[in-house]
N, C-alpha and C positions, 0 to 999 in steps of 0.2 A: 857628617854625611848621613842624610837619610835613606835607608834602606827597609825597602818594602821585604818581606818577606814572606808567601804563600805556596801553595801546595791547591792544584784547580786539575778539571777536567779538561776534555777538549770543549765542552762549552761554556765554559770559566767558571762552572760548581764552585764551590770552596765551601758549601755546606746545607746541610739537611736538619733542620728540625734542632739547630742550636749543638750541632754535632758532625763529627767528620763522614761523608758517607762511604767512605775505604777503609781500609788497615792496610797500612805501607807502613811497616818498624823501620824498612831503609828513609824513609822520608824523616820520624821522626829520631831517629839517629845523624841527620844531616842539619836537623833544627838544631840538635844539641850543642851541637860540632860552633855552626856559625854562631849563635846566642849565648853559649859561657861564655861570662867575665862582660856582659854588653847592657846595654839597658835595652830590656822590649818594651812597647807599648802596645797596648791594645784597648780597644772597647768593653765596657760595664758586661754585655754578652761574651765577648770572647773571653773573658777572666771566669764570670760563671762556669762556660762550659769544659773551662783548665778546671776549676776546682779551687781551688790553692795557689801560691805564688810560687814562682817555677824555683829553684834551690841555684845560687850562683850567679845570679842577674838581677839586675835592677828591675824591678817588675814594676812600671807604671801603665794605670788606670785612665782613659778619658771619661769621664760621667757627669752628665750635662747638672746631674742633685750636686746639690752645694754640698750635701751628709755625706763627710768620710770616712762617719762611724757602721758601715755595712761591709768597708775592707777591711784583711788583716793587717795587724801593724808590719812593718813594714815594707806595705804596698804605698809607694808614693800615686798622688790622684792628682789628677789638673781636669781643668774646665774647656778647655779649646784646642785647636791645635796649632793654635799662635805661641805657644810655650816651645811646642816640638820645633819650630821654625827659629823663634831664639834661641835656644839651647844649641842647634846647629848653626846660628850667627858665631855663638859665643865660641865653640869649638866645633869646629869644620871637622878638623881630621878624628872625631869621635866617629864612629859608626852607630847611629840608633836606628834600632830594629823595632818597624811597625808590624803588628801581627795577625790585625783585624781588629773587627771584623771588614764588611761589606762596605758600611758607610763611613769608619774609616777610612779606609784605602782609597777611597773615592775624594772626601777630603785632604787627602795627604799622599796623591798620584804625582798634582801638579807643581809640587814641592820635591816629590823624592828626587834621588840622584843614583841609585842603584835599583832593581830588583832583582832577586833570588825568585825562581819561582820551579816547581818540581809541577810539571806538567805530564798528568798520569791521561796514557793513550784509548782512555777509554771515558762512557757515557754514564751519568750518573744521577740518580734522582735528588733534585736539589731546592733549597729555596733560599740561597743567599750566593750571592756571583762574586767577580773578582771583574772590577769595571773594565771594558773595552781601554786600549791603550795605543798610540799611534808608531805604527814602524817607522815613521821620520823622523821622529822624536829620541826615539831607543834604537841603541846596536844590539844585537846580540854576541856577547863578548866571550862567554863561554857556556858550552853545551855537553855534559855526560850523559853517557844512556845508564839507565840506574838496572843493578842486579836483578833481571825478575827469578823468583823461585817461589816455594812453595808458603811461606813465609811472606813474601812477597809475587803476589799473583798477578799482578798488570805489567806494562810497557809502558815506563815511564821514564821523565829527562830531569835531569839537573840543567837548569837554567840561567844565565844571571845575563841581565840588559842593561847596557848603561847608559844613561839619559844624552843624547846627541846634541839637541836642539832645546832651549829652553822657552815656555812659551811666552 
């Protein structure tokens, strides 16, 4: 199963300047949760902007450079995302967790089969989105309202939508 996994504004933000433009710890405590013991993948920018390879997961890389001497070792790299699409031929009931960035999820929307998505109720200055996506297509399967406190200061949702219609 592919599953998208993000964390966006109400005007589908999902980032600023190669960076997150909130602190929600509940957000990334709910990454944690779904992402041990799974493989993430993400884009050459969104591994930059981690730093490091996350501890407990398979951490793969898309980066269109052939050189996969600029990751750490054990970061696995692929070149497309016809790999993420076999790899869920080959095992269905695996869950892989896409993570970004932008052009990611863009390339690997009309593939996924789940999203997760923590949708914080507020406006934010951005310059990387989370692509428009169609409600015929997706249910919304389940929806929590997330703790706001001082630690966490927005009004925000746990989200997950499951692909209805395939195109």
């Amino acid at each position: 199963m592919i599953s998208l996994l993000v964390a966006m504004d109400r005007n589908h933000v999902i980032g600023h300047q190669n960076d997150l433009p909130w602190h929600l710890p509940n957000d990334l405590k709910f990454f944690k949760k779904k992402t041990t013991g799974h493989t993430i993948i993400m884009g050459r920018k969104t591994f930059v902007s981690i730093g490091k390879p996350l501890p407990n997961r398979r951490n793969v890389v898309i980066s269109k450079q052939r050189s996969d001497s600029e990751f750490p070792d054990g970061m696995d790299v692929i070149h497309d995302i016809g790999t993420i699409i076999d790899w869920n031929h080959q095992e269905p009931a695996k869950e892989l967790f896409v993570i970004g960035g932008e052009e990611i999820f863009k390339q690997v929307l009309p593939h996924a089969d789940r999203m997760y998505i923590t949708l914080i109720d507020d406006a934010f200055q951005g310059d990387t989105y989370f692509p428009d996506f169609s409600e015929i297509e997706w249910q919304l399967s389940a929806r929590e309202k997330g703790e706001k406190d001082g630690e966490n200061p927005y009004d925000y949702f746990f989200l997950q939508y499951d692909r209805q219609v395939r195109k």
